[in-house]
C-alpha positions in Angstrom: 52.8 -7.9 -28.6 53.7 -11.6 -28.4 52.6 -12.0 -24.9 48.9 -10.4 -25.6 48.7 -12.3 -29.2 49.2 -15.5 -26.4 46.7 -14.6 -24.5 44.3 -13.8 -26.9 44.6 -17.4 -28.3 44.6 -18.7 -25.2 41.0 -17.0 -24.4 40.1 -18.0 -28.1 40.8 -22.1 -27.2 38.9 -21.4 -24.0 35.9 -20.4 -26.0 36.5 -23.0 -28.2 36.8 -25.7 -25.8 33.4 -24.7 -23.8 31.2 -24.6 -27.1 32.5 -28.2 -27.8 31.3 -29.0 -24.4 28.2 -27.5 -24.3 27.3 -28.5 -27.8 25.3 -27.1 -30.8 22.5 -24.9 -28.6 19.0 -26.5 -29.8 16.3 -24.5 -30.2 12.6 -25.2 -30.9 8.7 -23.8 -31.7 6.9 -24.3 -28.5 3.2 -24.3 -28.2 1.2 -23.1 -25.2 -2.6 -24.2 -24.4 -2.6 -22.2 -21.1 -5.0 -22.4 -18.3 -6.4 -19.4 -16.3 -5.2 -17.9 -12.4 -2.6 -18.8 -10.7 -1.8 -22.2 -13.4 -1.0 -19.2 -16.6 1.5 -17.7 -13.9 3.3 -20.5 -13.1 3.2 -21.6 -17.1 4.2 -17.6 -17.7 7.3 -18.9 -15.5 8.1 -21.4 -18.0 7.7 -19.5 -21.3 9.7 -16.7 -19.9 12.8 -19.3 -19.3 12.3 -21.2 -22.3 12.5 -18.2 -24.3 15.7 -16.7 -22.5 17.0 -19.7 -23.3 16.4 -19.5 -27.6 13.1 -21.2 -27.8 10.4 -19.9 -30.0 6.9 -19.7 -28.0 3.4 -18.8 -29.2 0.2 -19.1 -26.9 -3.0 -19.6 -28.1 -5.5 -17.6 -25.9 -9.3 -16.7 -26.8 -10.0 -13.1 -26.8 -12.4 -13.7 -23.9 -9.4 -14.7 -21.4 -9.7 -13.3 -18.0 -6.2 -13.6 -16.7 -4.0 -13.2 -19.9 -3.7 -10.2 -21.4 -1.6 -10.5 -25.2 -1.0 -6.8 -25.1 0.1 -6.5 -21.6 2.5 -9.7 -21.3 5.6 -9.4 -22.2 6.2 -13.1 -23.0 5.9 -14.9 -26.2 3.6 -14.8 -29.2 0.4 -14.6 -28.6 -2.1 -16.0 -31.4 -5.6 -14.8 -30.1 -8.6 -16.7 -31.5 -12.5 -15.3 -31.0 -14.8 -17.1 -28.9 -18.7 -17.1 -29.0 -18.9 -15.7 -25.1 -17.7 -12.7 -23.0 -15.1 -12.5 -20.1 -18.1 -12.3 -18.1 -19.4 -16.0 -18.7 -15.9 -17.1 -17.8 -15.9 -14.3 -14.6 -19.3 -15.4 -13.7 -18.8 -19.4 -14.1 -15.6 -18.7 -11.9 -17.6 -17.1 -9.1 -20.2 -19.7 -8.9 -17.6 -22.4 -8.4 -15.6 -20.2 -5.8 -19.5 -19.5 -4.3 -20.5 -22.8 -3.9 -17.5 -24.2 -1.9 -17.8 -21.1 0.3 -21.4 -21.6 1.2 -21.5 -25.5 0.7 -18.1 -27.2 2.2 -19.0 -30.4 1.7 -19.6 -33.1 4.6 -20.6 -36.5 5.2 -24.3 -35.7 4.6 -24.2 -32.7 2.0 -21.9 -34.5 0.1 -23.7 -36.2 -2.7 -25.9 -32.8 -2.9 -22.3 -30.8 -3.0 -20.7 -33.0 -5.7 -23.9 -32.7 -7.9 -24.3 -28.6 -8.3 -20.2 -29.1 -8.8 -20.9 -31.4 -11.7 -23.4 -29.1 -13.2 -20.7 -26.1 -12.8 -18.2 -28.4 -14.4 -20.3 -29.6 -17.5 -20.8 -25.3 -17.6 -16.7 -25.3 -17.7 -16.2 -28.2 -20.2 -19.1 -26.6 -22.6 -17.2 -23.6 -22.6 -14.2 -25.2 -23.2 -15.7 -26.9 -26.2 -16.2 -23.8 -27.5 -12.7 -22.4 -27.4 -11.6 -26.0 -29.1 -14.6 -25.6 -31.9 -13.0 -21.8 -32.3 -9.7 -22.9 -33.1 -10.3 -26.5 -35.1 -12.8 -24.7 -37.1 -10.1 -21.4 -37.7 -8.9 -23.1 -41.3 -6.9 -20.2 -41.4 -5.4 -20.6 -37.9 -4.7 -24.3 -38.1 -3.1 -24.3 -41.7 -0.4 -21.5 -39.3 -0.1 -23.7 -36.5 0.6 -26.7 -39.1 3.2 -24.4 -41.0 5.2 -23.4 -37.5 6.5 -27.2 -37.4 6.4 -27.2 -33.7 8.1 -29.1 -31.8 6.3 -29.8 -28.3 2.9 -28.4 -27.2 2.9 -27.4 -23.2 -0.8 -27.8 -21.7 -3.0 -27.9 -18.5 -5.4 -30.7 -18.1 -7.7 -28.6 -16.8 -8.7 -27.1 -19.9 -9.5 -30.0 -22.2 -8.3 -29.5 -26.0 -4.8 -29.0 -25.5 -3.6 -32.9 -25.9 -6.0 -32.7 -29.2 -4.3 -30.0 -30.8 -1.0 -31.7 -30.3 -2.3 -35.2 -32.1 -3.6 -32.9 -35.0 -0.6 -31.3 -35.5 1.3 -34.6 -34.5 3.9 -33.3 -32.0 4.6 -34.4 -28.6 3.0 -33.1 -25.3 3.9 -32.0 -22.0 1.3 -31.7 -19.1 1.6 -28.7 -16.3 -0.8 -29.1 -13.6 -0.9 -29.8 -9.6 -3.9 -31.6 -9.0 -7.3 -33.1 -10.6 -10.5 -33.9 -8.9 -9.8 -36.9 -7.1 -6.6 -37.5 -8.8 -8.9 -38.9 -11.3 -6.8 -37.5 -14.7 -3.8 -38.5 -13.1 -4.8 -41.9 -11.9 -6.8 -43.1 -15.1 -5.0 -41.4 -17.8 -1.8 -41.3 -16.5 -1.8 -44.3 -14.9 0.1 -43.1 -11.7 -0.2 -45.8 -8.7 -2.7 -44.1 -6.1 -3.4 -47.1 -3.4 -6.1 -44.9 -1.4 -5.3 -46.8 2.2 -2.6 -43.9 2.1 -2.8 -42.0 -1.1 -5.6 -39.3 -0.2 -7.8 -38.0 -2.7 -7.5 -34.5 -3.7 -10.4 -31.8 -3.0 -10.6 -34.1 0.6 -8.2 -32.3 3.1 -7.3 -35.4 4.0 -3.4 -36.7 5.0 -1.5 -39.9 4.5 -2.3 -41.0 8.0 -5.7 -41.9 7.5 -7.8 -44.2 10.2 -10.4 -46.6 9.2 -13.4 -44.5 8.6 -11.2 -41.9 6.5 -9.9 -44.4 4.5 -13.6 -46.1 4.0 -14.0 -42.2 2.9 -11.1 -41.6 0.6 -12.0 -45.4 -1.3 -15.5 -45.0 -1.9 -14.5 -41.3 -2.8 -11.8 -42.2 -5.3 -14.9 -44.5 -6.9 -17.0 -42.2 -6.8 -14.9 -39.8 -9.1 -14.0 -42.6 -11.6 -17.6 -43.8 -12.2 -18.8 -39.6 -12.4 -15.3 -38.8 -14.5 -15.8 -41.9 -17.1 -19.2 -41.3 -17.9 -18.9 -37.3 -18.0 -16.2 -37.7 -20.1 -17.8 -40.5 -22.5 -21.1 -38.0 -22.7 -19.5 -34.6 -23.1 -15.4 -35.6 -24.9 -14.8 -39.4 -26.2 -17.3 -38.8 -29.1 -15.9 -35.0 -29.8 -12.6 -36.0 -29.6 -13.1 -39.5 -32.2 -14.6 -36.9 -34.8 -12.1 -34.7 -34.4 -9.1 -37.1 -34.9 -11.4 -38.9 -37.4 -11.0 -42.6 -35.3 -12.3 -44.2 -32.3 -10.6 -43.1 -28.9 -11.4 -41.4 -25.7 -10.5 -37.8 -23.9 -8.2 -40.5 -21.0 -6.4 -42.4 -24.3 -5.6 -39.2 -25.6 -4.3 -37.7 -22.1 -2.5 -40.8 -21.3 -0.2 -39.9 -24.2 1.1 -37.0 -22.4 5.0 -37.6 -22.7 5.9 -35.9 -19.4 3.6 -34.5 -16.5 5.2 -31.8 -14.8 3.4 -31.5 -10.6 3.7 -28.4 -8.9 4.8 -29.8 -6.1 8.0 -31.3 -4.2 8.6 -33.7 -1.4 8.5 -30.5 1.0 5.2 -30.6 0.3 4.2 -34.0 -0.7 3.7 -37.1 1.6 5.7 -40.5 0.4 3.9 -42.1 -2.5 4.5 -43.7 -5.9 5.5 -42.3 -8.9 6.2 -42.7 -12.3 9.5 -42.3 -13.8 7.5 -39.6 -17.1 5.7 -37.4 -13.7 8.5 -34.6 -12.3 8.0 -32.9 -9.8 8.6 -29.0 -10.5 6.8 -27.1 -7.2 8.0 -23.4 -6.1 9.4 -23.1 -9.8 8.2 -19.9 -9.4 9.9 -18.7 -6.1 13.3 -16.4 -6.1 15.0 -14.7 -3.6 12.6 -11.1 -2.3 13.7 -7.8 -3.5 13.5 -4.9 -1.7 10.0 -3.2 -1.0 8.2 -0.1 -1.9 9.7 3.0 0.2 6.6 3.6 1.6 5.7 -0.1 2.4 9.1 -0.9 3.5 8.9 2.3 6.3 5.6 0.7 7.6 7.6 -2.7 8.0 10.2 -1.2 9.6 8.2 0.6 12.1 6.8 -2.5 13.4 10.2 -2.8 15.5 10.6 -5.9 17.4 6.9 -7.4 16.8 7.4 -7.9 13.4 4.7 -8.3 10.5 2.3 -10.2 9.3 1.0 -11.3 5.4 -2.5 -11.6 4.8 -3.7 -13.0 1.0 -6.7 -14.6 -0.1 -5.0 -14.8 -2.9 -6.7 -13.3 -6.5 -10.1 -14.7 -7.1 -11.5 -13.7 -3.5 -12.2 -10.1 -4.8 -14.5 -9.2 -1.5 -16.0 -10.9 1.6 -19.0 -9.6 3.1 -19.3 -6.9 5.7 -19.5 -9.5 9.0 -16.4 -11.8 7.9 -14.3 -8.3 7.0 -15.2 -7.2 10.1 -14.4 -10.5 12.4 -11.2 -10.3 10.6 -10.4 -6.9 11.5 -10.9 -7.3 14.5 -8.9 -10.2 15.0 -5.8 -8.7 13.7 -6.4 -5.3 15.4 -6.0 -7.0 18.7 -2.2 -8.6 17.3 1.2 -6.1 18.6 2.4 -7.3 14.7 1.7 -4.3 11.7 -0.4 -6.3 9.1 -0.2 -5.8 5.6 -3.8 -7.1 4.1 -4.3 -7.7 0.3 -8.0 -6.8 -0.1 -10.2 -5.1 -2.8 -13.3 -4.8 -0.9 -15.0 -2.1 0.9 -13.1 -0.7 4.0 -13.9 -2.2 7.2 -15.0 -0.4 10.4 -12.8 -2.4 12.8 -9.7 -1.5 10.8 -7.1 -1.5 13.3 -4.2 1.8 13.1 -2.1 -1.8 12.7 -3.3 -2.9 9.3 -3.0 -1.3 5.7 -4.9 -2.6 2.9 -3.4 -2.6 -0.2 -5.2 -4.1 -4.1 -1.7 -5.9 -4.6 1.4 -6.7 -2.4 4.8 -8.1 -3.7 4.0 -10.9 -1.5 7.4 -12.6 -2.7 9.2 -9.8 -1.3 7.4 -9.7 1.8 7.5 -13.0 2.7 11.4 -12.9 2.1 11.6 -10.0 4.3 13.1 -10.8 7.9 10.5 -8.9 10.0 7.8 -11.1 8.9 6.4 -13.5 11.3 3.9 -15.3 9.8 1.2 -15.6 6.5 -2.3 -16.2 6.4 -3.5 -17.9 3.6 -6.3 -19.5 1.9 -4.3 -22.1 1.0 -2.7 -21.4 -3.0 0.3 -23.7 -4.1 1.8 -20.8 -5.4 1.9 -18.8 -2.1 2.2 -21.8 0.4 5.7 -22.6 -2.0 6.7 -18.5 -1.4 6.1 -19.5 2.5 7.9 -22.8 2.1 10.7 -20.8 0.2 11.4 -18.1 2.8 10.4 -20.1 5.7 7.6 -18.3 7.3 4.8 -20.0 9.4 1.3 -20.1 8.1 -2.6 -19.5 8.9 -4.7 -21.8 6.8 -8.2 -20.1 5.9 -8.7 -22.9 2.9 -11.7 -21.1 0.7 -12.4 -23.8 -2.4 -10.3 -26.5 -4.4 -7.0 -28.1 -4.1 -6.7 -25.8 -0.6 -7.7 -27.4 2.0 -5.9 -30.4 0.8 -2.4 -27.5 0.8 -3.2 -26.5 4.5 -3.8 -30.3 5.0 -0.3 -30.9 4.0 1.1 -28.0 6.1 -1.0 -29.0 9.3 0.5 -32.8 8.9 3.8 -31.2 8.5 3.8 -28.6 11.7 3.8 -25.5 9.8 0.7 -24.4 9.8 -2.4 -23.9 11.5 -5.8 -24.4 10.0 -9.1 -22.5 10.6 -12.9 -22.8 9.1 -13.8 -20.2 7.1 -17.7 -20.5 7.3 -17.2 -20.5 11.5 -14.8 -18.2 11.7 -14.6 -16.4 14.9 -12.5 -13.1 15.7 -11.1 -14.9 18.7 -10.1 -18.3 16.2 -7.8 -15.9 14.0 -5.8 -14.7 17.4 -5.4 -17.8 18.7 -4.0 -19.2 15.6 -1.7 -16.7 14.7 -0.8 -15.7 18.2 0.3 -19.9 18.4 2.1 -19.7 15.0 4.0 -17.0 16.0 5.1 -17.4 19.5 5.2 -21.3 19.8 8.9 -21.9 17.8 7.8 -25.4 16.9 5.7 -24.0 14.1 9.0 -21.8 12.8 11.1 -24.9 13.0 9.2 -26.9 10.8 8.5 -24.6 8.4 12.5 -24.0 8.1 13.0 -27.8 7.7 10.6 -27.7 4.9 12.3 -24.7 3.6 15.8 -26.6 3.6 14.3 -29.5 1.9 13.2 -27.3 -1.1 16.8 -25.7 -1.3 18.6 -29.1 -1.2 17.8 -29.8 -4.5 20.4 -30.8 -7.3 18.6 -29.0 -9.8 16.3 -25.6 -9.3 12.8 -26.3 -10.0 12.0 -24.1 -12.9 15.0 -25.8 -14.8 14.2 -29.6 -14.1 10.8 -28.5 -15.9 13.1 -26.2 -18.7 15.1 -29.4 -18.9 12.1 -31.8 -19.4 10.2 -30.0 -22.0 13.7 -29.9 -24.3 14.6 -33.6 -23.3 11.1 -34.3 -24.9 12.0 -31.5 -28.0 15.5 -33.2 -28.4 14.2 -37.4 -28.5 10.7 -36.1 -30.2 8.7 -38.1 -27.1 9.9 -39.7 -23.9 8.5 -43.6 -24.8 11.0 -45.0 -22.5 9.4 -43.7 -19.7 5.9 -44.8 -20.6 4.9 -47.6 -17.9 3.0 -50.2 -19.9 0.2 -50.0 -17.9 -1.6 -47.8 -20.6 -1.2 -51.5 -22.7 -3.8 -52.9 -20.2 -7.4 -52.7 -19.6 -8.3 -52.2 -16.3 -9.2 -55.5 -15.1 -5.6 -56.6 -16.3 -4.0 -53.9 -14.5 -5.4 -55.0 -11.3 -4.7 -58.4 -12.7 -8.7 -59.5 -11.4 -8.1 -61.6 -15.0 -5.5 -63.5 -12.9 -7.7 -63.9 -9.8 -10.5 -65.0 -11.7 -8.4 -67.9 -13.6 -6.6 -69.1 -9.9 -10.2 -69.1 -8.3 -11.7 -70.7 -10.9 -8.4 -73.4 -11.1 -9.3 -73.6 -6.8 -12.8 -74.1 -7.8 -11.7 -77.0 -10.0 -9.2 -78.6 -8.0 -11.2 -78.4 -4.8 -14.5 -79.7 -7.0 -12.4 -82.9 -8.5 -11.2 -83.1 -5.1 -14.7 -84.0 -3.1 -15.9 -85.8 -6.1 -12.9 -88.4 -5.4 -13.5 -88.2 -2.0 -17.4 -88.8 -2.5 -16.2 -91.4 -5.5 -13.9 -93.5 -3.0 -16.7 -92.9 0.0 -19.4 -95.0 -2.2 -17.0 -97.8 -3.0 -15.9 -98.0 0.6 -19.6 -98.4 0.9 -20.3 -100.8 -1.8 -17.2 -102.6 -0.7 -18.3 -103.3 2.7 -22.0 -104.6 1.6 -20.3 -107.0 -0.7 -18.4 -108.4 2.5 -21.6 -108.5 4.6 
């Protein structure tokens, strides 16, 4: 009895002693202003850890959402507010942006033409999110509950405006998740991150960091570009909305800029070399885990693909359909491969649909890419899946399609782990080649396995550096100390032209006093010598 009294104290001190360590647990209110597609699941990510970890979490979402669904998610508390459109505006607005980088890639002669139906498509996307920020401001009801919930940090997307507004109205810190803005512009003016465009490419550009002369003529006059079309959309459609709203004078970039930490989705297994801020983390593949095993029936058409392997086709989840050709040249290319192919696709069968392919709505494309009979990926380029690919180490095909893509399969071309191919001129021989050389030329495995190591060689998992961040900035109520004070400075004293101006005018001076002496002591050398004569 004496010995198990012992060791029950014993057991009791242990418990003691690891509280005292650990400390008093903290947990907080967390807001969510979420984004739709593939940016709600990697924020779902999030919400899910910070509330196995204690945290209270509510997400506002309009009842015209596409992508979240309050009843079906199991994350959270949703507070749904009602919105003067239908899913289908949203759907439709989608599909014309998606449309017009399909049928218009732009080039060195389409491109002012590209960048102006894209403006009008975004000032479409901004009204509407006007709209969903009019819906909750004006919500008396809803704002007095959001006052009332004292919470502690607000976690948004930058792209979709309103979130850093809610978060000054309710005065409580905010967090930014987000991977990329149109030409780094949000990140570059607002959050004053160092972008020197002889070897920072702009986003939306496909461009690397090893840029020759005429790309990096292209990526300047493209990064000013973006800052001249970003400044004045903003100051026409947001400064003025967002100065009545918080009832003084500011601007939609002041307000951004006050973001406390910006969490990228992305790493340096992805990234090329650049500066950063100390307040910008970077969180990519927080969303990756080990696979799990398949579907019987999925996992006995893996298996019978014997020594040839498989291969993972995704266009990821807002290419519903392609039209009868493309299907067509692309099952045809993959009909000729010795590899089984499992295809996510919701269009209409097509005819040359080889005995080698199944089509499926939805694959666990985790679970397939972790699975050791899979050879390669084709892609159209998502963060999310290139970080799966990057995770398990599997080789990829590049068919970028719109956005931030062909900037990913840029980064994996650079990097020797992927190959790249056009989707407007794509040919059924093109899709062969490229994964016949991603498969059978090891180089391509290599790299992607070094990229793969990189991401595991981290000190901390992804998804908890970004845990961590959002209750370092719940525990110190901000992160100031990691504010650079370039937000303190206009911008012509952040590119210090105040200083050039005052040393050329002080070389204008000097070298002026200078010829008037010499000019002043050439006339009396003149007079002097008459005098003489």
């Amino acid at each position: 009895m004496a010995i198990k009294n012992t060791s029950s104290k014993k057991y009791l001190q242990l418990l003691l002693l690891q509280v005292a360590l650990l400390g008093p647990a903290f947990c907080g209110n967390v807001l969510i202003w979420p984004t739709e597609g593939s940016h709600w699941l990697n924020v779902k990510i999030v919400i899910q850890e910070l509330i196995h970890r204690g945290h209270n979490v509510s997400i506002l979402v309009s009842n015209a959402s596409l992508f979240i669904k309050p009843r079906a998610e199991a994350v959270g508390k949703f507070e749904v507010y009602n919105v003067p459109f239908k899913k289908d505006t949203t759907e439709n607005l989608i599909k014309d942006i998606v449309a017009l980088w399909l049928n218009n890639r732009p080039t060195t002669l389409t491109f002012w033409q590209f960048y102006k139906e894209l403006g009008k498509l975004s000032k479409n996307w901004h009204q509407m999110n006007r709209l969903m920020c009019d819906a909750v401001l004006t919500n008396q009801e809803l704002m007095e509950k959001l006052q009332q919930a004292k919470f502690d940090i607000l976690i948004a997307d930058p792209l979709s405006v309103g979130g850093e507004l809610i978060a000054e109205i309710l005065a409580i810190p905010f967090v930014y998740s987000f991977r990329f803005s149109d030409g780094n512009v949000v990140e570059r003016l607002c959050g004053g991150l160092p972008s020197p465009p002889s070897y920072v490419p702009a986003s939306t550009r496909g461009l690397t960091d090893r840029m020759p002369f005429v790309e990096r003529l292209q990526n300047f006059l493209f990064y000013f570009y973006m800052d001249l079309f970003f400044l004045k959309f903003w100051r026409d459609e947001w400064d003025g909305y967002y100065s009545y709203a918080l009832g003084r004078p500011t601007t939609l970039c002041e307000t951004m800029g006050k973001a406390e930490i910006w969490l990228i989705r992305t790493y340096w297994d992805f990234e090329f070399p650049r500066p950063f801020l100390p307040n910008f983390e970077f969180v990519g593949g927080l969303h990756c885990k080990p696979a799990k095993p398949l579907p019987k029936e999925m996992e006995e058409f893996v298996q019978s693909s014997g020594k040839h392997g498989i291969v993972v086709f995704s266009l990821g989840s807002m290419i519903y359909n392609l039209t009868d050709e493309k299907s067509n040249v692309i099952a045809k290319a993959l009909s000729q491969l010795p590899q089984k192919v499992l295809w996510r696709y919701k269009g209409k069968k097509p005819e040359t649909l080889g005995s080698n392919t199944r089509i499926y709505d939805w694959i666990p494309q985790n679970d397939l890419l972790g699975h050791p009979l899979t050879k390669a990926f084709i892609t159209h380029g998502g963060t999310n899946g290139i970080y799966e690919a990057i995770y398990h180490g599997v080789p990829m095909v590049g068919i970028p399609l719109f956005a931030d893509q062909h900037d990913n399969i840029a980064h994996m071309r650079a990097k020797g782990a992927a190959v790249e191919l056009d989707f407007s001129t794509l040919k059924t021989q093109d899709l062969v080649d490229a994964l016949n050389t991603v498969i059978n030329n090891s180089t391509y495995k290599e790299n992607v396995l070094r990229l793969s190591r990189i991401h595991h060689d981290q000190p901390v998992k992804p998804l908890d550096r970004a845990v961590f961040w959002i209750e370092f900035v719940m525990r110190h109520k901000g992160a100031k100390h990691l504010r650079p004070a370039a937000h303190n400075l206009t911008w012509y004293q952040y590119h210090c032209l105040d200083v050039l101006a005052f040393l050329f005018t002080c070389t204008a001076i000097a070298i002026f006093i200078l010829v008037k002496c010499c000019l002043f002591c050439c006339r009396c050398g003149r007079v002097a010598k008459k005098k003489k004569e």
